[in-house]
C-alpha positions as CSV (number, residue, x, y, z in Angstrom):
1,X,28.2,-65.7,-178.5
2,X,30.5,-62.8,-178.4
3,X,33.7,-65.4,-177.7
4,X,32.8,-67.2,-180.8
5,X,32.8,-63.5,-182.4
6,X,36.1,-62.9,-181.0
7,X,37.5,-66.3,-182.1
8,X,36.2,-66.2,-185.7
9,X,37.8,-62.4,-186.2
10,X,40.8,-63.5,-184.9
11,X,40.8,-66.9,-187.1
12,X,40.2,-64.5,-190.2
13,X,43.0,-62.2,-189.4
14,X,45.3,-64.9,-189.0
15,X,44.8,-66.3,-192.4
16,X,45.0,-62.5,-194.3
17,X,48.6,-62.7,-192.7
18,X,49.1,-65.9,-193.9
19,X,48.2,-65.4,-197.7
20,X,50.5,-62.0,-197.0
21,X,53.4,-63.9,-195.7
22,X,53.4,-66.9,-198.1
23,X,53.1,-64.1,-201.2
24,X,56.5,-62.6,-199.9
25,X,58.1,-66.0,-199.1
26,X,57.4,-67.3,-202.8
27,X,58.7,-64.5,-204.3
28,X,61.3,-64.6,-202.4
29,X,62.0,-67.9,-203.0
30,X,61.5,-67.9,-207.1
31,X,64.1,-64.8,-206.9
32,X,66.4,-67.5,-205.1
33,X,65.4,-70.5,-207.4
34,X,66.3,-68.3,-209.7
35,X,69.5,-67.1,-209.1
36,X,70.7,-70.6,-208.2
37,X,69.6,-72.1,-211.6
38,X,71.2,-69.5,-213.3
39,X,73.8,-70.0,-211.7
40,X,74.4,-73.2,-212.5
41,X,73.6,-73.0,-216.0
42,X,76.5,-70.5,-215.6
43,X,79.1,-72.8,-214.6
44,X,77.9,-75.8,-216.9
45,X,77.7,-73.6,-219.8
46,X,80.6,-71.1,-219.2
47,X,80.9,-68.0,-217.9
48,X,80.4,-65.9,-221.2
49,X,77.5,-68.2,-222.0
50,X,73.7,-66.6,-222.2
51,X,70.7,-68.6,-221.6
52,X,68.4,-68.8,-224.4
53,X,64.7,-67.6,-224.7
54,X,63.0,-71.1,-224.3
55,X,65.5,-71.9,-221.2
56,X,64.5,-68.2,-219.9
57,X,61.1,-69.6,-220.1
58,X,61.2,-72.9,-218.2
59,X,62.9,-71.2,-215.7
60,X,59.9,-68.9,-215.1
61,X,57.3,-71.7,-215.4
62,X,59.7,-73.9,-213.5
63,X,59.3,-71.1,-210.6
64,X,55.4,-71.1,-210.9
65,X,54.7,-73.8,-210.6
66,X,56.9,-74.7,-207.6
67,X,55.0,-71.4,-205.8
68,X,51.9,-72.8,-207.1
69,X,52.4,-76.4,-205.5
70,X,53.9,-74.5,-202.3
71,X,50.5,-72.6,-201.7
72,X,48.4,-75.5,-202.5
73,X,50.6,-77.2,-199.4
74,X,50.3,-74.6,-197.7
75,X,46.5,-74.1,-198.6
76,X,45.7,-78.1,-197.8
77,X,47.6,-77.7,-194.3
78,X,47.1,-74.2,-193.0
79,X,44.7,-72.4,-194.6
80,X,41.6,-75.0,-195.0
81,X,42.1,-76.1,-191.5
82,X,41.6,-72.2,-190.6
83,X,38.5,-71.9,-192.6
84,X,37.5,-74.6,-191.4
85,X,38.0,-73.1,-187.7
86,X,36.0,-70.2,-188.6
87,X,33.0,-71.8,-189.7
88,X,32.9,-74.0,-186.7
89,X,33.1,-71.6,-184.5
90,X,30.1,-70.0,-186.2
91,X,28.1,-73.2,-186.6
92,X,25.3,-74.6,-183.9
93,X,28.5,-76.3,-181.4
94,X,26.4,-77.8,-179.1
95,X,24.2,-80.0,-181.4
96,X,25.7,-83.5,-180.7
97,X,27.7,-84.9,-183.9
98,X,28.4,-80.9,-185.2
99,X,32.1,-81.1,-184.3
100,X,32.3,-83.4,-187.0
101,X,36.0,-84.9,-188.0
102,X,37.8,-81.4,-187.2
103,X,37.2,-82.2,-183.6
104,X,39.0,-85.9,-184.4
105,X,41.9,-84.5,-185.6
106,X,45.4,-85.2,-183.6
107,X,47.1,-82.3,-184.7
108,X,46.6,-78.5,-183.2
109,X,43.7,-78.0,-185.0
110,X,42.3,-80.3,-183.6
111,X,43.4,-79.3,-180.1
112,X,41.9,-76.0,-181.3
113,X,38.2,-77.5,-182.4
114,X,38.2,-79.5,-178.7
115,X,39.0,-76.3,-176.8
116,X,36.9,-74.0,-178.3
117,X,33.7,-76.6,-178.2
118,X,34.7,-77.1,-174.4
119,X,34.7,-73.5,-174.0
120,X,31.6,-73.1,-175.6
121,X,29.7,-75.3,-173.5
122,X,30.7,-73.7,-170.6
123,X,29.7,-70.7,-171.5
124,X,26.2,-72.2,-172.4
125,X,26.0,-74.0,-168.7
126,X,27.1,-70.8,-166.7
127,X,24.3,-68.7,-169.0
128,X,22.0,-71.6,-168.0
129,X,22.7,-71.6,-164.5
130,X,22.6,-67.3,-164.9
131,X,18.5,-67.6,-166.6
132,X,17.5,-70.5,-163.5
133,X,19.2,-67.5,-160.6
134,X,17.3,-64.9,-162.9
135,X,14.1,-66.8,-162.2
136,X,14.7,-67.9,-158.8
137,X,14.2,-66.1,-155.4
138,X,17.9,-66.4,-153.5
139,X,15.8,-66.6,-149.9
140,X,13.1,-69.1,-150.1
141,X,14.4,-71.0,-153.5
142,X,11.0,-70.6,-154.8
143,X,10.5,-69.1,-158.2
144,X,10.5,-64.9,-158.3
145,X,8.4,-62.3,-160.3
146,X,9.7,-62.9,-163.3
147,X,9.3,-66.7,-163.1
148,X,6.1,-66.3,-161.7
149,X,4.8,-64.3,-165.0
150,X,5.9,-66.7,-167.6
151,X,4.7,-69.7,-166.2
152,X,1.1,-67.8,-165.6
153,X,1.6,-66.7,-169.2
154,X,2.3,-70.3,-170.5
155,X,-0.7,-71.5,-167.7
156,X,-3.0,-68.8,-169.4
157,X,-2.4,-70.0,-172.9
158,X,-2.8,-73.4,-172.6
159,X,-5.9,-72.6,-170.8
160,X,-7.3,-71.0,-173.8
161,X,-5.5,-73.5,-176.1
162,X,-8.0,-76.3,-174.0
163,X,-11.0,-74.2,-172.5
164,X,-9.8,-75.1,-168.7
165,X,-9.3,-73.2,-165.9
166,X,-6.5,-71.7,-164.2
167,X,-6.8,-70.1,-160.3
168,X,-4.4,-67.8,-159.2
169,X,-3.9,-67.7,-155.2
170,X,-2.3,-64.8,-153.9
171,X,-1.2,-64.6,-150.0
172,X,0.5,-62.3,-147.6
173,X,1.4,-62.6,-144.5
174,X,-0.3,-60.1,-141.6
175,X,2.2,-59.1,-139.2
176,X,5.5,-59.9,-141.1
177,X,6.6,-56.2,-140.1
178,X,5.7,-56.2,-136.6
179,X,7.9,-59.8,-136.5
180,X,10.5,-57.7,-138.1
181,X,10.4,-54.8,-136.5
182,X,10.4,-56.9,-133.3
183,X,12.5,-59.9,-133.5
184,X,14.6,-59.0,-136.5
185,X,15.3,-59.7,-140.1
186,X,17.0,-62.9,-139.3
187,X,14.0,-64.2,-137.5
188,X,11.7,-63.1,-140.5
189,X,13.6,-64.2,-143.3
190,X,13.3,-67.5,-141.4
191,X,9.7,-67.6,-141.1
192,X,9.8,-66.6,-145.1
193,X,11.7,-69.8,-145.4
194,X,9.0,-71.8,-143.3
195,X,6.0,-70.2,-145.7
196,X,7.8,-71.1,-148.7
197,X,8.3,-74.8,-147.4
198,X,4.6,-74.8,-146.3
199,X,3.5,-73.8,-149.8
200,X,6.1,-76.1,-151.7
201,X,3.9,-78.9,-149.3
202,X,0.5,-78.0,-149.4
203,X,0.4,-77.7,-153.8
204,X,0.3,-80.0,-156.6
205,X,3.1,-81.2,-158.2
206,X,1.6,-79.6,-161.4
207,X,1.4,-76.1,-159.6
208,X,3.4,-73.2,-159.4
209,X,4.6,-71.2,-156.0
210,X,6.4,-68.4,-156.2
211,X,7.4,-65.1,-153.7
212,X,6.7,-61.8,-155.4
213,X,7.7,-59.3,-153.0
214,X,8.7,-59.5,-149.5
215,X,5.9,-61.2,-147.7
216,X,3.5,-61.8,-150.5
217,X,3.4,-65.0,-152.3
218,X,1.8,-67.0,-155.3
219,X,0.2,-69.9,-156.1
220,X,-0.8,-70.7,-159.7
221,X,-3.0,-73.8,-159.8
222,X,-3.5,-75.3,-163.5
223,X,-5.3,-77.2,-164.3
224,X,-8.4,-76.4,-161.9
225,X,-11.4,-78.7,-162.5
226,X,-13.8,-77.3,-159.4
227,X,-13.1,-73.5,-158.0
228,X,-14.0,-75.6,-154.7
229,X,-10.9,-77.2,-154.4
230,X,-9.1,-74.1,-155.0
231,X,-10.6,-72.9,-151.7
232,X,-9.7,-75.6,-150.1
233,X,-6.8,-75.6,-151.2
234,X,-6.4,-72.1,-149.6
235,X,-8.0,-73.6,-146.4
236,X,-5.2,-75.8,-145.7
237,X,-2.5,-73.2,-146.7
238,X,-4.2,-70.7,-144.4
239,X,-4.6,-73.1,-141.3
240,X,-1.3,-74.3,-141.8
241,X,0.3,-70.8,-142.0
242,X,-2.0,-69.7,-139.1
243,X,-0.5,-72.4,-136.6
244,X,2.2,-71.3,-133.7
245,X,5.5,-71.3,-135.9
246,X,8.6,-71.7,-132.7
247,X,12.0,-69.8,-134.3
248,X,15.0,-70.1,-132.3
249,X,13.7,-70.0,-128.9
250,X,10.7,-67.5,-129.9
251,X,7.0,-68.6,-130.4
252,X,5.5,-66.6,-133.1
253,X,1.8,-66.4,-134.7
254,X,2.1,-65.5,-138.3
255,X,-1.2,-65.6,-139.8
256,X,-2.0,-65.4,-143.4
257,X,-4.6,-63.1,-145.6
258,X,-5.3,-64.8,-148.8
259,X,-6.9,-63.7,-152.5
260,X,-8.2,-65.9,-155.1
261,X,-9.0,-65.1,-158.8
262,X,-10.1,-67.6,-161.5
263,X,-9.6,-67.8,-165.2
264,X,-11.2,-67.2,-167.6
265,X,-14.4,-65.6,-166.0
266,X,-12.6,-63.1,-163.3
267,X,-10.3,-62.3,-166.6
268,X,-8.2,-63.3,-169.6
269,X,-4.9,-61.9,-169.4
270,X,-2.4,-62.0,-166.7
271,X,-2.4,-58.4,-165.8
272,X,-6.2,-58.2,-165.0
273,X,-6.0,-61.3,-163.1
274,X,-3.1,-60.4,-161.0
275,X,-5.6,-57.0,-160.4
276,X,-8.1,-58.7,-159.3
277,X,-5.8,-61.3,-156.8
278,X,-5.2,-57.9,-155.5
279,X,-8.7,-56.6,-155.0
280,X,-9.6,-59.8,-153.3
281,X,-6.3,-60.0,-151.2
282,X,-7.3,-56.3,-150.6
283,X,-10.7,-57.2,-149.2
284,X,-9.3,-60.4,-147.3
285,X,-7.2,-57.9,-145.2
286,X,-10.2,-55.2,-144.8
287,X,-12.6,-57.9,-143.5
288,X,-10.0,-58.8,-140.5
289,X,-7.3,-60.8,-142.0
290,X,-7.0,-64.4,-141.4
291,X,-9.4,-65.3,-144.3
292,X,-10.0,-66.3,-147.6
293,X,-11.7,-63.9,-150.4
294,X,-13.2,-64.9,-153.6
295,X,-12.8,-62.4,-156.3
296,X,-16.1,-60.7,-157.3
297,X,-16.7,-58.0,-159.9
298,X,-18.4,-55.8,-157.2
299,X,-14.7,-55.4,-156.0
300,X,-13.6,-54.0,-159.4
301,X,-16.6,-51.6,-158.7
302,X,-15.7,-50.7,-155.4
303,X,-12.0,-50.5,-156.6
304,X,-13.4,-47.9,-159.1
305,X,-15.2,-46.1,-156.7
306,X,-12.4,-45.9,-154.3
307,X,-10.0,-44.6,-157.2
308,X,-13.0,-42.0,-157.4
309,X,-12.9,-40.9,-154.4
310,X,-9.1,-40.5,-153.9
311,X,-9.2,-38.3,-157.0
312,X,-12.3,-36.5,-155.4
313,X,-10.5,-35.9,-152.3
314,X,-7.5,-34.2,-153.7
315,X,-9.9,-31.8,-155.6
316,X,-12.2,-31.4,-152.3
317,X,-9.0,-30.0,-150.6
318,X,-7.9,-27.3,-153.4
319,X,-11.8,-25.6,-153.5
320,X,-12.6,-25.7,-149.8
321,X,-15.8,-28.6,-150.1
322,X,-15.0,-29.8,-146.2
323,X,-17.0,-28.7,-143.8
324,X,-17.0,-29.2,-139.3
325,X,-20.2,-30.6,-137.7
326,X,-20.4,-30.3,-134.4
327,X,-22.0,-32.1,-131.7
328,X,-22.3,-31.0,-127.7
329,X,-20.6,-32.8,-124.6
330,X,-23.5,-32.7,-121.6
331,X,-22.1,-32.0,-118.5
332,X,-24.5,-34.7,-116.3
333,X,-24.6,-32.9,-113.0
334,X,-25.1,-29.6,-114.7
335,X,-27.3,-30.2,-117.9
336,X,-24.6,-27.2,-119.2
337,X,-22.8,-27.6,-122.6
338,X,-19.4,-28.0,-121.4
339,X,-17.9,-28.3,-125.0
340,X,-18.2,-30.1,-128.7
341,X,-16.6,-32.7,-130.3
342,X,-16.4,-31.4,-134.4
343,X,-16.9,-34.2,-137.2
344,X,-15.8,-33.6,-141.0
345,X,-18.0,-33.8,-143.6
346,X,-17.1,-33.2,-147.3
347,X,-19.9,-31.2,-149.3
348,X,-19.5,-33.2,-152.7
349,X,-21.0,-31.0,-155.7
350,X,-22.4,-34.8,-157.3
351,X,-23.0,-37.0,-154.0
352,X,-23.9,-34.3,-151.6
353,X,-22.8,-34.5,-148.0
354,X,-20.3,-37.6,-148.0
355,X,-20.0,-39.0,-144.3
356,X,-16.3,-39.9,-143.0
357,X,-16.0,-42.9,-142.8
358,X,-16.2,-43.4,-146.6
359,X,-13.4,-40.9,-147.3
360,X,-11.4,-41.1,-143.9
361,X,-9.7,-44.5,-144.7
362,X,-8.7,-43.6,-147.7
363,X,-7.2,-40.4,-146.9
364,X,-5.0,-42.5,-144.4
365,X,-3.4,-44.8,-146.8
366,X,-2.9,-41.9,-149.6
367,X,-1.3,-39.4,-147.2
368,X,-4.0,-37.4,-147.4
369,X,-5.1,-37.4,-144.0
370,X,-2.3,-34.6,-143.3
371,X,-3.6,-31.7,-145.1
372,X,-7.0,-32.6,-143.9
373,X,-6.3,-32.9,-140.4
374,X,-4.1,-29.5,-140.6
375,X,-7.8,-28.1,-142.7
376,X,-9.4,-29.4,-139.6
377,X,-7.7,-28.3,-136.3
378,X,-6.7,-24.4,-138.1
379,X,-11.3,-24.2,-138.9
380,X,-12.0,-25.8,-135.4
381,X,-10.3,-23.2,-133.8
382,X,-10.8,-20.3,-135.7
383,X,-14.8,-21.4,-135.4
384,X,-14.3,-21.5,-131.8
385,X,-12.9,-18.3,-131.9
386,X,-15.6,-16.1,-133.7
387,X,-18.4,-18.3,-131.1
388,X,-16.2,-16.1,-128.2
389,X,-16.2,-13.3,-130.0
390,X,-19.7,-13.5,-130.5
391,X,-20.7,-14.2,-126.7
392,X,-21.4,-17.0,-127.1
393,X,-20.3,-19.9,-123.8
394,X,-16.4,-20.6,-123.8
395,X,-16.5,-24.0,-124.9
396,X,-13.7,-26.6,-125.4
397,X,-13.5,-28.2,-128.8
398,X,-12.1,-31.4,-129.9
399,X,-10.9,-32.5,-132.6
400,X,-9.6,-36.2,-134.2
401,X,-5.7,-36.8,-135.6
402,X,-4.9,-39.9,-137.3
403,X,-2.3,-42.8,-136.3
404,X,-0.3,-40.9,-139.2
405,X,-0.7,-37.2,-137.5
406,X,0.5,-38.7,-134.4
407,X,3.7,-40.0,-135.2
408,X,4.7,-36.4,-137.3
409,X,7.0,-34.7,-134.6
410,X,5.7,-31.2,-135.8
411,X,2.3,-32.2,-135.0
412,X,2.9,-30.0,-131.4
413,X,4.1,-27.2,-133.5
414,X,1.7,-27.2,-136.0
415,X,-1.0,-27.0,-133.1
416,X,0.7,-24.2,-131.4
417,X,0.9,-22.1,-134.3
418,X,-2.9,-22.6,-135.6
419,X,-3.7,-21.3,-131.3
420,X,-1.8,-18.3,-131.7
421,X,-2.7,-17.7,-135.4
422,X,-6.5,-18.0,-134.6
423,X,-6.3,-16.1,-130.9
424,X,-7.9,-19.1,-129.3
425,X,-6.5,-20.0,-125.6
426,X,-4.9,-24.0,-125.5
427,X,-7.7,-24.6,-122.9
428,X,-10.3,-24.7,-125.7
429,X,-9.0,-27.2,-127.8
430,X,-9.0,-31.5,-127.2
431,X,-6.9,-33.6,-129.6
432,X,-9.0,-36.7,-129.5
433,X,-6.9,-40.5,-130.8
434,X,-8.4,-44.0,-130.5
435,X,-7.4,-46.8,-128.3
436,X,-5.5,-48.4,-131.3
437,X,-3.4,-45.4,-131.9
438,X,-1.9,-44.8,-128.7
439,X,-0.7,-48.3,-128.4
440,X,1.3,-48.3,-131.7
441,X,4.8,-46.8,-131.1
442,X,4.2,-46.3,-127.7
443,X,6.8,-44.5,-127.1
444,X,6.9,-41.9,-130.0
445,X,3.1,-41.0,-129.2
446,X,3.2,-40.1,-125.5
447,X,6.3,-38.0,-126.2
448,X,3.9,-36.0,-129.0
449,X,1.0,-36.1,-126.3
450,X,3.1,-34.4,-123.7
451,X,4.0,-31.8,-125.8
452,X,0.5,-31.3,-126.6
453,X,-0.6,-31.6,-122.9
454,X,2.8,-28.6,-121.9
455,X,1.3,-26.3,-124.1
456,X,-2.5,-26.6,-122.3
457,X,-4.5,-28.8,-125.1
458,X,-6.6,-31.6,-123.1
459,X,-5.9,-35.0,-124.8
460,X,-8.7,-37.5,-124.8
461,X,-9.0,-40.8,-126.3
462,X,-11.7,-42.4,-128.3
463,X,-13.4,-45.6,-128.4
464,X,-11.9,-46.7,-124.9
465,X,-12.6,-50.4,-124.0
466,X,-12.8,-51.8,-128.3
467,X,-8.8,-51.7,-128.2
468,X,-6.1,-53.2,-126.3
469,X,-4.5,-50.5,-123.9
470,X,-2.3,-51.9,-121.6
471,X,-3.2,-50.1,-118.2
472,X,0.6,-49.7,-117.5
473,X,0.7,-47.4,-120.2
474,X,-2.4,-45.8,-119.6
475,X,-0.7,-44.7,-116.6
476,X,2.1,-43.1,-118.8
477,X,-0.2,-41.0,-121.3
478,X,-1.1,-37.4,-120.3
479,X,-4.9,-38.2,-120.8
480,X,-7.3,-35.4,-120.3
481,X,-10.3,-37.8,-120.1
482,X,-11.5,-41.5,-121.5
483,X,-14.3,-41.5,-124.2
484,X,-16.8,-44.8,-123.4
485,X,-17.4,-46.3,-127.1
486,X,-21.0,-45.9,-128.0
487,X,-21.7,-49.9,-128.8
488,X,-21.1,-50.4,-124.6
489,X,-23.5,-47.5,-124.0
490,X,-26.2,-49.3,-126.5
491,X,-26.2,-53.0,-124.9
492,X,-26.7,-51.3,-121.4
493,X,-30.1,-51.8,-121.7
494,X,-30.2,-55.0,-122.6
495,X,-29.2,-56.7,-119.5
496,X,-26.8,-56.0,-116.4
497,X,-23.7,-57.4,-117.8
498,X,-23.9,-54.7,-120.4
499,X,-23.7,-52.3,-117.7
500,X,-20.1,-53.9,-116.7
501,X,-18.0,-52.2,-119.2
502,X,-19.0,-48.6,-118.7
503,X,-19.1,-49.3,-114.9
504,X,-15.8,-50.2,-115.3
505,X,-14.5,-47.7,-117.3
506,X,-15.3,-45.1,-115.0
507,X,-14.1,-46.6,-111.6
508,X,-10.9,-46.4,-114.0
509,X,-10.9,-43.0,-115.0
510,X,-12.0,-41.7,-110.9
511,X,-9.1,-43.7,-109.8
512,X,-6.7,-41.9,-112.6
513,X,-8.3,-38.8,-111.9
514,X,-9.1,-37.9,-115.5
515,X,-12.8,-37.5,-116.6
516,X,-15.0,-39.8,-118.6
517,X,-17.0,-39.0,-121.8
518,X,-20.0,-41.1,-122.7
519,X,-21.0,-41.4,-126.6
520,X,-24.1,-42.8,-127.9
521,X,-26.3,-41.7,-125.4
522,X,-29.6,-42.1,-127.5
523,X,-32.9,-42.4,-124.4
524,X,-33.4,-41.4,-121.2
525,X,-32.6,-45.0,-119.7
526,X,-28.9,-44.1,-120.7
527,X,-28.7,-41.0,-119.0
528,X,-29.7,-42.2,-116.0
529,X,-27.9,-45.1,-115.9
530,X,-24.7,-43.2,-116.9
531,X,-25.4,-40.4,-113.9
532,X,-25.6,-43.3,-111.2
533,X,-22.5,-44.8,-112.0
534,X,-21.1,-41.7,-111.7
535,X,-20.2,-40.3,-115.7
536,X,-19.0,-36.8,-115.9
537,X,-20.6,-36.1,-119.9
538,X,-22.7,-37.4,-122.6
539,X,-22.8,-36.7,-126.1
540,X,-25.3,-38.7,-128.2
541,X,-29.0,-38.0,-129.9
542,X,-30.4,-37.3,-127.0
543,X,-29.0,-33.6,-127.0
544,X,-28.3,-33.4,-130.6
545,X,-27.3,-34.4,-133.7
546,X,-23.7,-33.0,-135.2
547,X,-24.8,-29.8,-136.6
548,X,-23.4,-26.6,-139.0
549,X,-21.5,-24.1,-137.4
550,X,-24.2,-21.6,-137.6
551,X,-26.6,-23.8,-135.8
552,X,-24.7,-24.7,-133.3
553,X,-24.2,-21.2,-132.3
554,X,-28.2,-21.1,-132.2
555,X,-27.9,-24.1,-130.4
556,X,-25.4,-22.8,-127.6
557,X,-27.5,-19.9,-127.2
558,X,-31.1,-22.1,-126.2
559,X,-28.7,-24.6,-124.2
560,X,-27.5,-21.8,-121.7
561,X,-30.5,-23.2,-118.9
562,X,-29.0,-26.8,-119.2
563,X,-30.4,-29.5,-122.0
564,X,-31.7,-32.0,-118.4
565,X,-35.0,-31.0,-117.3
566,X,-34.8,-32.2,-113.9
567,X,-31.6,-30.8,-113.4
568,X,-31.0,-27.0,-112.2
569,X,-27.6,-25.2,-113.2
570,X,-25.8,-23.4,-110.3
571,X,-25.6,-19.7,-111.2
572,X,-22.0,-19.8,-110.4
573,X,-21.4,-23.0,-113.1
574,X,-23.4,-20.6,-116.1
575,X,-21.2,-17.6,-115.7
576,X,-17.7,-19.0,-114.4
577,X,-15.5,-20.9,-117.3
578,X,-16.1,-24.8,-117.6
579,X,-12.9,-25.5,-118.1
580,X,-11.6,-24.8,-114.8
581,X,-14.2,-26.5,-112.7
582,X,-12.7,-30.0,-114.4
583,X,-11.4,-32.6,-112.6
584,X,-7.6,-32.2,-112.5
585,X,-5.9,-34.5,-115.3
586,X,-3.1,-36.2,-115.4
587,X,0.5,-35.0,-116.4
């Protein structure tokens, strides 16, 4: 568009010099007519001769009319063929027959017309082949985002044009980072590749596929005639995705997470039905990945609720609403309360006492987690402070951090400030991280666990046995003691092979020389069981429930003659310090 701009003011400045140049040459050339003519009268007349009036004015009409049949030459040659340029450039040039005859000509012109009509239709095939990149991801060849909403557009108005239905699969893949961060961009760029090939294979000729982001894709299926076959649709993409993919010389196991949303009942316009794709893509990953998920409206709600509860939260944390629980650790040989582990609740003016695990997860993925966990360590040890003050027994604490938490390198200082701010000895305080934690970045957690462990604070972890520790790093973490998850404790009872697990856990943490924790420990049967296997603490019902602060100070006071009946403490275990008749841990 803007060549044809350029060629049609260039065109029309060429033929305003023209009309000024052709003025100039026929006045120059009557002046000469002129001259000659009189001149020749002149000679055939005489020298002293005159020319009279009516030859004066044939000479002047002689003159125009000779610069009058000059610029109609002149007009019929150069200036028509001009205009004629001009309006062709500004006409529609690639409508077949529009050249018309200037385009036949054999003279410049129409050298002129054929040029700028090939030029033009270049132009119009490069700014073709610049819309189909525009639309097209450069990796996979499968449409992009902005391919992917027009066609769903289009899809959603012809659905409403003929009251049919239109699904929208959304899909992403569950451990695309870890194959990056492991084997490389390369390798995950091919396995991008491989989905979009999968994709391209497993749809409808009539369907759309498209890559939206990095490892999420779309799939817009139109017309649908049963929502079943959407599903099984999904099916086949999903088992085909989930199969063993071998790249290069590396066998890898992608797995897939999909979302589906129909319309018009999940929603009518594109945006609300890419929302809820989301939501059920959302609740595909929560339920374990690997699966399908239909959307339902009780998603939106929960999606509601979840915005709540993120907007909540930030509130909760500018006017103070948290508040620690805590509940004892039993020493099993003693009966003694050898120390607490504290749980966060959040005093909500509307809902009351909200319990973690509905505001934990969240605080994770907004970031949140940080200011709470800092709330939480500076309280628990400025609590445990004013219970020493008080008289109370010297007691060690613990407390949980996040994967997040763990992997900030001032974590260590922020601990060691919050001891020396709140006067509380590093013997008092456990930092307490699950299984699952420990074994993500290996490397960058046990070099914040050993700066925890140098500066005295007993590292335990959570949950043992539910996760996937590798016992060759176990032997590299500076653990303080191993936590025995309370689902092993409950199925003790039920036969002996419940019994295995626990058993087993502590022959591990004797032979690594570290203490073991038992949680869940709900009847009598459990305690007993736990003590003849040989299980250094309990914490569970059976002792007590997570409590305030201020009745757990109550509560440390009646425990000081041991919380096991048959069980005596040794005077020398109620007055020394608990902490140093522990097993030694390791470094």
């Amino acid at each position: 568009m803007m060549n044809r701009l350029l060629l049609s003011l260039r065109l029309q400045t060429l033929r305003q010099k023209v009309f000024v140049y052709l003025g100039l040459l026929g006045a120059i050339g009557g002046l000469l007519l002129a001259w000659m003519w009189s001149g020749s009268l002149e000679g055939r007349l005489g020298s002293t001769a005159s020319l009279s009036i009516l030859e004066q004015l044939g000479l002047v009409f002689g003159v125009m009319a000779w610069v009058a049949s000059a610029a109609w030459g002149v007009h019929r040659l150069v200036l028509r063929p001009i205009g004629l340029l001009k309006d062709f450039t500004g006409s529609a040039l690639l409508h077949e027959g529009a050249e018309g005859a200037l385009v036949a000509r054999s003279d410049e012109f129409g050298e002129v017309a054929r040029a700028v009509v090939g030029a033009l239709k270049e132009t119009s095939e490069s700014n073709e082949q610049l819309r189909t990149l525009a639309m097209t991801d450069s990796l996979t060849g499968l449409g992009n985002r902005n391919h992917f909403k027009k066609r769903l557009s289009q899809a959603l108005e012809s659905g409403d044009e003929n009251s049919h239905r239109v699904a929208l699969v959304v899909l992403n893949l569950d451990n695309f980072k870890g194959i990056n961060d492991m084997l490389g961009h390369e390798m995950g760029d091919e396995l991008l590749r491989l989905v979009g090939q999968e994709l391209k294979a497993n749809s409808r000729k009539t369907d759309t596929v498209a890559r939206l982001s990095a490892d999420e894709f779309a799939l817009i299926v139109d017309p649908v005639e049963r929502v079943e076959t959407v599903v099984a649709l999904a099916q086949r993409i999903l088992e085909a995705l989930s199969c063993p993919r071998t790249i290069g010389r590396t066998e890898i196991h992608p797995g897939v997470s999909i979302g589906i949303t129909v319309f018009p009942h999940d929603g009518r316009d594109a945006e609300t039905l890419m929302k809820n794709a989301d939501l059920a893509l959302y609740r595909a990953k929560a339920e374990g990945r690997g699966n399908i998920q239909l959307f339902r409206h009780e998603l939106q709600l929960r999606a509601i609720e979840r915005n709540a509860i993120e907007r909540d939260l930030r509130i909760a944390l500018q006017k103070e609403q948290f508040e620690l629980y805590y509940q004892p650790k039993v020493d099993m040989k003693t009966g003694m309360v050898r120390g607490a582990e504290a749980l966060l609740r959040w005093n909500h003016p509307e809902r009351g006492l909200v319990p973690p695990d509905m505001f934990i997860p969240i605080a994770e993925q907004n970031g949140l987690i940080v200011e709470i966990s800092r709330w939480v360590i500076r309280e628990a040890c400025q609590q445990n402070r004013t219970w020493q003050d008080e008289g109370l027994p010297k007691i060690s604490v613990a407390v949980n951090v996040s994967a997040l938490d763990l992997r900030r390198r001032d974590l260590s200082d922020l601990i060691a400030n919050t001891l020396i701010q709140s006067r509380l000895s590093p013997q008092f305080l456990e930092i307490e991280v699950t299984e699952s934690m420990v074994m993500h970045d290996v490397e960058a957690v046990i070099g914040t666990l050993r700066r925890l462990r140098s500066l005295g604070v007993g590292i335990g972890i959570d949950d043992f046995g539910t996760g996937y520790s590798s016992l060759a790093y176990l032997k590299r973490f500076p653990v303080k003691c191993l936590k025995i998850d309370r689902s092993f404790i409950r199925d003790m009872t039920s036969d002996l092979d419940g019994q295995a697990i626990p058993r087993l856990v502590i022959d591990l943490a004797r032979s690594l020389g570290v203490k073991v924790v038992a949680e869940g420990v709900e009847t009598r049967l459990h305690l007993d069981l736990l003590r003849a296997m040989g299980c250094d603490e309990a914490q569970g019902y059976y002792f007590g429930r997570p409590m305030p602060a201020d009745e757990f100070a109550v509560f440390l006071v009646r425990a000081k003659g041991g919380l096991i009946p048959d069980v005596k403490p040794s005077p020398l275990l109620e007055n020394d310090d608990p902490i140093l008749l522990e097993k030694p841990s390791v470094a």
